[in-house]
N, C-alpha and C positions, 0 to 999 in steps of 0.2 A: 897756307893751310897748316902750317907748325902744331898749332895747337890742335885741329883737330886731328891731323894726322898720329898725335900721340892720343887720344881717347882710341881712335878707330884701333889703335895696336894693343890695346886691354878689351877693346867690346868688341862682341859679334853679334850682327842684330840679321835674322833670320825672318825673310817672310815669304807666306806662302800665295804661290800664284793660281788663279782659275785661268784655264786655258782655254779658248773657246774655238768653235768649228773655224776649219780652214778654209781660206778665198774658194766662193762658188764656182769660177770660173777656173780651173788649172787642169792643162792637162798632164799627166805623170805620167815619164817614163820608169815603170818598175825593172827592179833588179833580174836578169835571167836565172834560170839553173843554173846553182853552181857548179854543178858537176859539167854541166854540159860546157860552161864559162870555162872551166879550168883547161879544155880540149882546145881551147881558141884563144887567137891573141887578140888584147882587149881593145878598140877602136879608138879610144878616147881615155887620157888619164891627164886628170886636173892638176894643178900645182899646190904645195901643201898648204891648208887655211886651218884656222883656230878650230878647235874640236866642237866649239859650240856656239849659238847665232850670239851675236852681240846687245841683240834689243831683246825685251820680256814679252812677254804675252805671245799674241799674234798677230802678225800684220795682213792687214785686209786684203781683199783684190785689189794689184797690178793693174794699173791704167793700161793699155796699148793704142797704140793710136793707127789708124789707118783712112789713109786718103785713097780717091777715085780722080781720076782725070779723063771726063768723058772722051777730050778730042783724038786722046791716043789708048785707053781704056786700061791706062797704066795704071797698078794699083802697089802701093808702097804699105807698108803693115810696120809700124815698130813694137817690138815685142821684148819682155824681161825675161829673161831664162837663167833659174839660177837654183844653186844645190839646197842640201834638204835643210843648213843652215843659214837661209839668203843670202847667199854671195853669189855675184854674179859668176856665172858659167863658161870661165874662156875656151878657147882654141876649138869652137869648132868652125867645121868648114861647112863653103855651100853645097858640098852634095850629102851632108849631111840633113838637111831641111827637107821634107815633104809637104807640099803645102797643095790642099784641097781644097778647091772653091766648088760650092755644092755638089759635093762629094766627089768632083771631078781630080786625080792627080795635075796638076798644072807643071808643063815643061818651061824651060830655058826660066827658071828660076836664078837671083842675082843675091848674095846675103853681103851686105858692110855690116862692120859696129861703129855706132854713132856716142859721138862722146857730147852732148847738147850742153850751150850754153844755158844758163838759166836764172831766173828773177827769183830771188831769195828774200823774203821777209824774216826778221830776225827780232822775237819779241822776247824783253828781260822782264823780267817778274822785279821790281823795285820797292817794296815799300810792305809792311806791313803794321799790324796792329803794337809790335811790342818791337821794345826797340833793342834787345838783344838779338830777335834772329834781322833786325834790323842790319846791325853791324858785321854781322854772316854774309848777309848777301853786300852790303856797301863794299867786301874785302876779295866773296868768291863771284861775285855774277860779271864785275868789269875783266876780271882775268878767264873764263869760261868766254867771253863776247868774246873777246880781243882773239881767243884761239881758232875763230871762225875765221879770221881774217885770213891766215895760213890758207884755205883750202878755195878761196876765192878765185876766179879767174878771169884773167881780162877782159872778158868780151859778160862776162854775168854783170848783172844787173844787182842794188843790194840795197834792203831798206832795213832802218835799225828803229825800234820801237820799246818804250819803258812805260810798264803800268802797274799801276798801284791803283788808287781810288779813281781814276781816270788814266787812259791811254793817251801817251806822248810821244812825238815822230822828233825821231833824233837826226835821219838823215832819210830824205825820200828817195829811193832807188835810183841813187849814186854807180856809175859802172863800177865795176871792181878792182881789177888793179889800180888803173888810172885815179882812181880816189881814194886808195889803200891808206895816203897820213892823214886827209883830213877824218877817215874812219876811224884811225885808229885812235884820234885825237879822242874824239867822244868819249872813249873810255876813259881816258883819262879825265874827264870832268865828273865821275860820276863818281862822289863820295857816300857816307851813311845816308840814308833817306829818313825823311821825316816820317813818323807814325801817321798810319791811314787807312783807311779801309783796302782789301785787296780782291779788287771784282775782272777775276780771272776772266768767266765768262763774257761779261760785256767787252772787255779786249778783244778777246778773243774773235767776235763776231764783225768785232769793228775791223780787226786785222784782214778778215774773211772778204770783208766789202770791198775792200780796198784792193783785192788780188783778181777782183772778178774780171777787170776791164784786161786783163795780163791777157795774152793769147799764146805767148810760148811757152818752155815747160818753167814750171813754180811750184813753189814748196813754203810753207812758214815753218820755222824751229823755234818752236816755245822751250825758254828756258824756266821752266816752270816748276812749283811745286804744288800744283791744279789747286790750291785749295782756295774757296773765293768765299767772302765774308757779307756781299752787298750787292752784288749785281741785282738788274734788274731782268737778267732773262734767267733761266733755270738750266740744265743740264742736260734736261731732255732737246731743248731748242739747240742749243751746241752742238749737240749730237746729231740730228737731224740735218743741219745748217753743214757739221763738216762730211758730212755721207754723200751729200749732194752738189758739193761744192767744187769737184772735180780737183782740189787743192791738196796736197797729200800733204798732212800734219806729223812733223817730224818729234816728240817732245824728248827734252833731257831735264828727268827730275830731280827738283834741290830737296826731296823727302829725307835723304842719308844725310844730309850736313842739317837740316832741321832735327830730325832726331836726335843729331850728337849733341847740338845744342840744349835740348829739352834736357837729356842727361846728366848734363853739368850744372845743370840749375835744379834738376830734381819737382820730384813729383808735385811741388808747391805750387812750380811755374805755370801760369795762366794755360800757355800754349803747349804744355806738356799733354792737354789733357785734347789736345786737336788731331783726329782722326786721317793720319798722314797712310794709312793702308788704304781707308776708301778714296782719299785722292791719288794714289797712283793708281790703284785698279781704273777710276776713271778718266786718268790720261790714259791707260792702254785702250779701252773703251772708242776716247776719240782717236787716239790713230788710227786705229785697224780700220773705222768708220770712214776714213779721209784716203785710205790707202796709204799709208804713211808706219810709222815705227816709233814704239816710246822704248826709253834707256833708261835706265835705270845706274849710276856711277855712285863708286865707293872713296875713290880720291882721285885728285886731280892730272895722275898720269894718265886715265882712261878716255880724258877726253880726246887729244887727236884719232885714235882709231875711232871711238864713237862718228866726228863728224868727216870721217875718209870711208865710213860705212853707209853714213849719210848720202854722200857725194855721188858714191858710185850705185846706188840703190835710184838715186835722181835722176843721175846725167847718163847710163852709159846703155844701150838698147841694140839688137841686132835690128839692120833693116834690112828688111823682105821685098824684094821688086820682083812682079811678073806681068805680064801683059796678058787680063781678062779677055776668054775664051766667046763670053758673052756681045753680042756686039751691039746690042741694047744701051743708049746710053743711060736713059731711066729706067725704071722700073720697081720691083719690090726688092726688099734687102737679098743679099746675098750671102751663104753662111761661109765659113771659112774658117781650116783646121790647121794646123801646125804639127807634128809630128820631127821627132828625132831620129832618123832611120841609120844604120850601115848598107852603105852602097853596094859593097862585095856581096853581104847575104840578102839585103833587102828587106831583114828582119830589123827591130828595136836597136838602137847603139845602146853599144851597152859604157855606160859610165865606169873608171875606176877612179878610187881618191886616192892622195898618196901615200896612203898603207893596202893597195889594194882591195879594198872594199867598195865589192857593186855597190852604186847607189843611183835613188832613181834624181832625176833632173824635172823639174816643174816650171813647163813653158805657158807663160800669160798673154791669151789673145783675144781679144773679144770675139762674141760669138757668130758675128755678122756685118757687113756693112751695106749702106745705101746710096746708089748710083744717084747724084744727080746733074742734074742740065749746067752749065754753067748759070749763074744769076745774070 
């Protein structure tokens, strides 16, 4: 990225974000009095994290997941909990948790952190209409893939996919370590692409189908710069399609290295005049929609931390085991609250970051579950 790295050290290209309402489902612990905080020694203080979240916009409601096992009426809950800039929330303990099944406090509560293996679809945006951002992406999207390979892990699952005017399977969910050179191989085959239409969309959907039959936790990372030329399904379908698709959509956008592009060819250029703001506003759109995260990167050092923010947003969840008070094995759903307390007073924990500042903590659980019979 030499060369663009030299434009990006004379330009600064500033845009503005709409922020949209935060996940329905969260519950927040707020800050205490500080006065009364200053009187007390503080329960909990996190390790030091970046001053501010790594991905734009907003990301949607946190999946959680909770199972029922009628025979022993054990119920497991995994849950995301994590600060006010999405990083996960460590060190706490389990008598930090309260957890309420229809309204009822539930004892001999058990909390792990689970670090889950996971089925990763990995889609490159390959190919466009003109053949200078052509040669952008033939130089930046095989070295962006290959930096995925870094955060893979033995036991994940990994499918690697390139589209342009049609969707192409590079490698069908190959384990990960265990397949790490012929993965990394692929990249290495992947020179300038030929001029073509680029139907972000229809990939995209196609990528969607393909992850339905998955049952453990999954993710696709579009490496993308959303903008589609010729699909045949529309935005609104994408949209819909990733809201409900239980698939949380990761994207890292190539808008900042297409713009640099445009710049150096000047206002003449065809794709100078291609509306690169409303295709990130609409990858943030479908993340948040999918439960997922878009990023936004200025040069190429940003990408490991983008996908170790990826990883741990995926993979890493407290789980919750209690044995239901209920002794019903079916029935109607059952609601079910989470709660951050201190044990000593019984009040809220109170959070400190590491300059000392109360902050509140936002646990994701869904709002109920349903008991049923074994099948």
């Amino acid at each position: 990225m030499t060369r663009h790295s030299q434009i990006a050290a004379i330009l600064v290209l500033t845009s503005a974000l709409v922020f949209s309402a935060s996940p329905p489902r969260v519950h927040s612990q707020q800050p205490a009095d500080p006065a009364k905080e200053s009187r007390e020694e503080p329960a909990l203080n996190i390790p030091n994290r970046p001053a501010n979240k790594l991905y734009s916009g907003e990301q949607g409601e946190q999946h959680s997941e909770i199972k029922f096992v009628p025979l022993t009426r054990k119920v497991t809950a995994k849950i995301h909990i994590e600060d006010p800039n999405g990083y996960f929330l460590p060190n706490l303990r389990p008598e930090n948790f309260a957890v309420y099944e229809d309204g009822v406090r539930q004892k001999n509560v058990n909390v792990e952190i689970e670090r889950s293996p996971a089925t990763i679809a990995l889609m490159l945006e390959f190919g466009s209409r003109y053949h200078e951002l052509n040669k952008t992406l033939g130089s930046e999207v095989p070295a962006i893939g290959r930096q995925f390979l870094e955060v893979i892990g033995r036991d994940d699952k990994v499918a690697i996919f390139k589209y342009a005017g049609k969707l192409d399977t590079l490698a069908d969910f190959h384990l990960g370590r265990e397949g790490r050179e012929g993965l990394d191989n692929i990249f290495a085959t992947l020179n300038t692409p030929e001029t073509s239409e680029v139907n972000f969309y229809d990939a995209l959907l196609e990528v969607l189908a393909r992850m339905r039959s998955v049952s453990e936790r999954k993710a696709i990372i579009a490496v993308t710069s959303g903008v589609d030329t010729f699909s045949k399904a529309n935005f609104e379908k994408v949209l819909g399609s990733a809201r409900g698709s239980g698939v949380p959509i990761y994207t890292i956008g190539l808008n900042h290295l297409m713009q640099l592009e445009a710049v150096t060819y000047g206002d003449a250029a065809p794709f100078a005049r291609i509306n690169w703001t409303a295709a990130e506003t609409q990858l943030e759109a479908i993340a948040k929609a999918s439960g997922g995260r878009a990023y936004a990167f200025e040069t190429d050092a940003q990408i490991p931390g983008i996908y170790d923010d990826i990883m741990e947003n995926l993979r890493v969840r407290y789980v919750v085991t209690y044995i239901s008070p209920n002794t019903a094995t079916v029935g109607p759903p059952r609601s079910i609250r989470i709660e951050l307390t201190n044990p000593k007073t019984g009040g809220p924990l109170k959070i400190h970051d590491a300059t000392g500042k109360l902050i509140p903590a936002k646990v994701f659980v869904q709002e109920a579950y349903s008991p049923t019979a074994p099948g």
